[in-house]
N, C-alpha and C positions, 0 to 999 in steps of 0.2 A: 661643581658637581660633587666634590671631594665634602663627606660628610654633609651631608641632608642626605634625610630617609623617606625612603617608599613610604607614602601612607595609604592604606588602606580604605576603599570608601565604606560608608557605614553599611552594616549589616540590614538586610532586609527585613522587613518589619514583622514576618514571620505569622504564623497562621490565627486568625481572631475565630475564637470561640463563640461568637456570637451569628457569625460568618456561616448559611447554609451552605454556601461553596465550598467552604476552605479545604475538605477532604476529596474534591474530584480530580483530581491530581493525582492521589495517593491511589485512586479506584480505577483510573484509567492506567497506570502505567501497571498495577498488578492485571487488569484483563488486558492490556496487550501482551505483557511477559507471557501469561496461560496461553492465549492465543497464538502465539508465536513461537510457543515451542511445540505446541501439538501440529500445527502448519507443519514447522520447520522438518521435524521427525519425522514427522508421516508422510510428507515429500519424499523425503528421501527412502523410506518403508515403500512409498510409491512408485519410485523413480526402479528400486530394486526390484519387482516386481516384473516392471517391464520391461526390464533389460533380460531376465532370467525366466523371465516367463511361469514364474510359480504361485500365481492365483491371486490372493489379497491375503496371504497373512503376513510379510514383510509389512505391509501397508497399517493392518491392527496392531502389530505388533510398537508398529513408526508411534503410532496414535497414543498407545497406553504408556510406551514410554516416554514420548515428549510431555505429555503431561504430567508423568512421576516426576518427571525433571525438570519442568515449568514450578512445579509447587513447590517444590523442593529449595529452588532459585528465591520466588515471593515467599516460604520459612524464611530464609535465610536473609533476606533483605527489609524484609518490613515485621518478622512474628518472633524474632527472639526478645523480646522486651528491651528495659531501658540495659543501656552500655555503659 
C-alpha cells in the first residue's frame, strides 16, 4: 500500500457544442433555484400569516423576497462570468 497513488478516473467529456441538450441542465437547475426560493419564502411568509393572523402580506412579502434572493443565488452561480 505504501507509495502507489490514488489515481483519479478521467474527466467527463464535458458539454459538446453541437449537442441541442447540452445546456438543459444548466436551465433546469437555475428554474428550480427560482422556484424554490420563491416556494421556500413565501412558505414561510405564509406559515406567518397564519399563525399571526395578519392577512397576506408576510405571504407577498415571503414571494418578492425569495425571489430577490433566488436570483441573486443563480447571479452568483452561473452570471459572474469566466473565473
Amino acid at each position: 500500500m505504501r507509495g502507489r497513488r490514488l489515481e483519479c478516473p478521467p474527466p467527463m467529456s464535458g458539454l459538446r457544442k453541437g449537442d441541442a441538450w447540452s445546456g438543459m441542465g444548466i436551465g433546469w437547475a437555475i428554474t428550480s433555484t427560482l422556484v424554490g426560493g420563491i416556494v421556500t419564502v413565501g412558505g414561510l411568509g405564509y406559515l406567518i400569516d397564519r399563525i399571526f393572523d395578519t392577512g397576506s402580506g408576510f405571504t407577498a412579502l415571503g414571494i418578492v423576497l425569495g425571489a430577490a434572493c433566488a436570483i441573486y443565488i443563480v447571479y452568483l452561480r452561473y452570471g459572474r462570468g469566466g473565473e
